[in-house]
N, C-alpha and C positions, 0 to 999 in steps of 0.2 A: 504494500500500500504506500500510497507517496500523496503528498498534497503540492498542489501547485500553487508559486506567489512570485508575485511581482516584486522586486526589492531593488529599491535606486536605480529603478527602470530597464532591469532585470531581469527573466524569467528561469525560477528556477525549478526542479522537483527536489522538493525536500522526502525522506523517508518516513516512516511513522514508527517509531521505537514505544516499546514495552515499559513504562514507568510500574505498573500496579497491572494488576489482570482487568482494572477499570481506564486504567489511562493511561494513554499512548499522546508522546512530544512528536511532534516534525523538526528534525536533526536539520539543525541549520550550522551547515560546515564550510567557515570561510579557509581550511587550510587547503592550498594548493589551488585556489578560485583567485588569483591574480586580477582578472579583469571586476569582480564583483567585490571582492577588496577595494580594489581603487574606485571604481563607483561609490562606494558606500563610506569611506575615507570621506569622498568630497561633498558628499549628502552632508554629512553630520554635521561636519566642517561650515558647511552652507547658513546651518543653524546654527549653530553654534559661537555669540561673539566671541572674536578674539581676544578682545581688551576682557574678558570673563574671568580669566584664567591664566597662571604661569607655568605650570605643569600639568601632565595627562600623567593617570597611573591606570594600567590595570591588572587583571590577577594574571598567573601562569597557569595555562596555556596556549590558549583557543584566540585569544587575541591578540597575538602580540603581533600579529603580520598586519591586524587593523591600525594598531596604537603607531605601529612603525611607519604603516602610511599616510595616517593624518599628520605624523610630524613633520614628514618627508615632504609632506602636498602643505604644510601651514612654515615651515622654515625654524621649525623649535629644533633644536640643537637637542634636547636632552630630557627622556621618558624616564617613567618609573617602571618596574615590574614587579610584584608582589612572588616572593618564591612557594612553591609546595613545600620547600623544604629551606633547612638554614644550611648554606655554603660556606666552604673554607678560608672562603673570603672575603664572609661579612664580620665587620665588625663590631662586637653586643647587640645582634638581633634582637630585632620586636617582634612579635608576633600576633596573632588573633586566631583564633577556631572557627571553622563555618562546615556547613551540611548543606549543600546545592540539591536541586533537586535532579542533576543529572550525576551527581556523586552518590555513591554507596559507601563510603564510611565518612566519617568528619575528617575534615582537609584541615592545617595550619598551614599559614599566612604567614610569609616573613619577610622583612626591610631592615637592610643593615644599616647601623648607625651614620655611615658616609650620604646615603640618601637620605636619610631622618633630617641631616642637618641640612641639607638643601632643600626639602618639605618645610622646615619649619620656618613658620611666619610668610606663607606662601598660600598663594589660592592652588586650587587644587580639581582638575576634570578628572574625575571616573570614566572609564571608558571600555565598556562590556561588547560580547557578540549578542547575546542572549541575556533577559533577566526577567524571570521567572518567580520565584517567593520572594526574591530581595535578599536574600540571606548571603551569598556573596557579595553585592553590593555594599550591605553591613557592615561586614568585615572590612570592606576597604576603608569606608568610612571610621570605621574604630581605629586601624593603622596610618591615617592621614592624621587623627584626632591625639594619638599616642605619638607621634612624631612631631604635632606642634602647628601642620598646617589644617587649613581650614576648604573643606569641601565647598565650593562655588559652582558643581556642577555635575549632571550626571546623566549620563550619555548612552545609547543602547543600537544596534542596527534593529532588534526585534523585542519586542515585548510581549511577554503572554502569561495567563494566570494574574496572580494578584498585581505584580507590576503593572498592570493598565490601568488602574488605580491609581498610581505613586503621583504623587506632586512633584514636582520641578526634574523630572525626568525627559528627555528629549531622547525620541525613539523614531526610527524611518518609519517601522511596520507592524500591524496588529498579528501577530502569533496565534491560532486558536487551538485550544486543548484537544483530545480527542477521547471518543469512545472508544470502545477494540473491535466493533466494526469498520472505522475508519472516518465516521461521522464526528462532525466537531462537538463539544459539547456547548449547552444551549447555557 
């Protein structure tokens, strides 16, 4: 089963994956979609003022080919990227816990001190593929919060579930839930 959407002028088939034996996501995978990457780079971008914001951060690992091309298309020198894990070559990580709804066990969140201190006293864009319960989102906002700067912004190619609700959220496309027949849910 696959659903079809239009996305920054677009067309794609997305998959319908298994969440619950009641509800199925449509897999929106910008890895190795080069041309739907940089379309959707320059959407967000579109909306997005520049004067908003001094840095983009997002989490590892679904978008870091997005984050890399709105810097690339906006002329920022310098992104965040939140790790799965803590590296050899952070210095006194921070960290945060999150539960996505396309993860199966709880993730930690981590930013080494050398980015902390360039976050801090800084505006801040979020910048997701997908956001769904918000709970990644969350977590970024608690590791901008822990680090000192302050979130002005929060950015999405697709939203679905609770996210179509959120306030000050800038999203391209409405995402819809599914049944396990492949019908969206109402």
């Amino acid at each position: 089963m696959t659903y079809t959407m239009e996305i920054a002028g677009l067309e794609r088939q997305l998959p319908l994956c298994p969440v619950s034996e009641e509800l199925y996501i449509a897999a929106f995978i910008l890895f190795g979609d080069a041309e739907l990457t940089t379309a959707c780079a320059r959407e967000l971008l579109r909306r997005i003022p520049a004067d908003s914001y001094d840095y983009m951060l997002t989490a590892e690992a679904k978008s870091i080919g997005l984050i890399n091309e709105m810097a690339r298309q906006s002329g920022a020198k310098t992104y965040f990227i939140a790790r799965k894990g803590s590296k050899v070559y952070m210095r006194d990580p921070i960290h945060v816990s999150v539960r996505s709804i396309t993860t199966l066990r709880q993730q930690d969140l981590f930013l080494g001190a050398d980015d902390c201190e360039k976050i801090r006293g800084r505006r801040i864009l979020i910048v997701d593929d997908v956001i769904s319960t918000g709970e990644s989102l969350h977590a970024l906002e608690k590791l901008v919060e822990a680090a000192g700067g302050t979130v002005t912004g929060r950015a999405a190619v697709l939203a679905e579930g609770d996210a179509l609700e959120m306030k000050g959220l800038t999203y391209l496309g409405r995402l819809p839930l599914f049944n396990a027949d492949g019908t969206p849910k109402a």
